[in-house]
N, C-alpha and C positions, 0 to 999 in steps of 0.2 A: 504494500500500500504506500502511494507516493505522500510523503510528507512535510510541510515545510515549518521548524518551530522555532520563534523568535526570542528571543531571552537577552537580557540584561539593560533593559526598561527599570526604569524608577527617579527618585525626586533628587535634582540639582537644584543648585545654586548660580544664575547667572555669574557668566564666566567659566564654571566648570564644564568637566566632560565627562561624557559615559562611552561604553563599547558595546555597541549592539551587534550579537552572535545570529546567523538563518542558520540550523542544523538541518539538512535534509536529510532523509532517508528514503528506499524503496525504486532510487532511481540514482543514475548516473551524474553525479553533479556538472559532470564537466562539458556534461553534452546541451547544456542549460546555460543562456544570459540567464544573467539574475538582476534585479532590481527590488532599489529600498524604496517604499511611498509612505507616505503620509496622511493622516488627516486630523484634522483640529474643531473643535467643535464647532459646528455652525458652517463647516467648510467641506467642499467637495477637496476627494482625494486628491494629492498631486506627487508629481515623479520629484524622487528627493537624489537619487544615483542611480546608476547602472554600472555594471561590470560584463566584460562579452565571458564569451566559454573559457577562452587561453588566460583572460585576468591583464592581458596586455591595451586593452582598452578600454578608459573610464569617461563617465561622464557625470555633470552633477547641474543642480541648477542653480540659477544667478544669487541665489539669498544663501547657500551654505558653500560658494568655493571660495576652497582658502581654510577653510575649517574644518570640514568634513572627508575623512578618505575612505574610500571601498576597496576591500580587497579580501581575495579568497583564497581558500586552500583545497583545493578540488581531492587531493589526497584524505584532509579530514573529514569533507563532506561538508564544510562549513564556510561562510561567506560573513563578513564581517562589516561594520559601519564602525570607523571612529570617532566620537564626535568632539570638538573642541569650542572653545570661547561660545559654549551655548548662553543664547538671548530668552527670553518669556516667549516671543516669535515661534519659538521651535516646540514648541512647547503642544504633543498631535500623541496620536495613536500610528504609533511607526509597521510598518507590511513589510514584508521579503516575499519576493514573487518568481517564478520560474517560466521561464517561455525558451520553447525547443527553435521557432523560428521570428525570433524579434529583428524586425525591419530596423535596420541601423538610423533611419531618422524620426524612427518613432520610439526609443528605448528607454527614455520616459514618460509616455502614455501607456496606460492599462490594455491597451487593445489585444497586444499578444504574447500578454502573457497566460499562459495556464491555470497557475497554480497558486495558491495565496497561504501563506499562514494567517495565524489566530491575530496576531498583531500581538506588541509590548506598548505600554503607556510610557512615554518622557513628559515629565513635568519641571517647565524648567522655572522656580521662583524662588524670591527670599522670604 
């Protein structure tokens, strides 16, 4: 059974950082882009990173580059978000998503991806 589960969500402190973990299981990681989304309340989801299969191509959107890095271990089976100098802004219900055939200019839209986890909460405040 394909899986995807998100873990290490919880409460910052602007300025602080957390490290959000996607463990897949049931399926080949490597054969999967993987993408991080978002959503906040009151807010439709939006593309926060992507990473392709090989992990040699990222991308992220205009409000977290510079602070945010994606990277995977296709050997663990896990996909990673770093997050740094987080803002209250960031502050969503964070997704890890799988797609076998994600269109390189669509890799932040939901369209193709597959697979979704449960989602981890970040709350970023003082």
């Amino acid at each position: 059974q394909l899986q995807l589960v998100e873990s290490g969500g919880g409460l910052v402190q602007p300025g602080g950082s957390l490290r959000l973990s996607c463990a897949a299981s049931g399926f080949a990681l490597e054969d999967y882009t993987i993408g991080w989304f978002r959503q906040a309340p009151g807010k439709e989801r939006e593309g926060v990173s992507s990473i392709s299969k090989s992990g040699r191509s990222t991308i992220y959107c205009d409000s977290v580059k510079g602070r945010f890095t994606i990277a995977r271990d296709n050997a663990e089976g896990t996909v990673y978000l770093e997050m740094n100098s987080l803002k209250p802004e960031d502050t969503a219900v964070y997704y890890c998503a799988a797609g076998r055939l994600v269109i390189s200019g669509r890799r932040l839209l939901e369209w193709d991806y597959d697979y979704w986890g449960q989602g981890t909460q970040v709350t970023v405040s003082s």
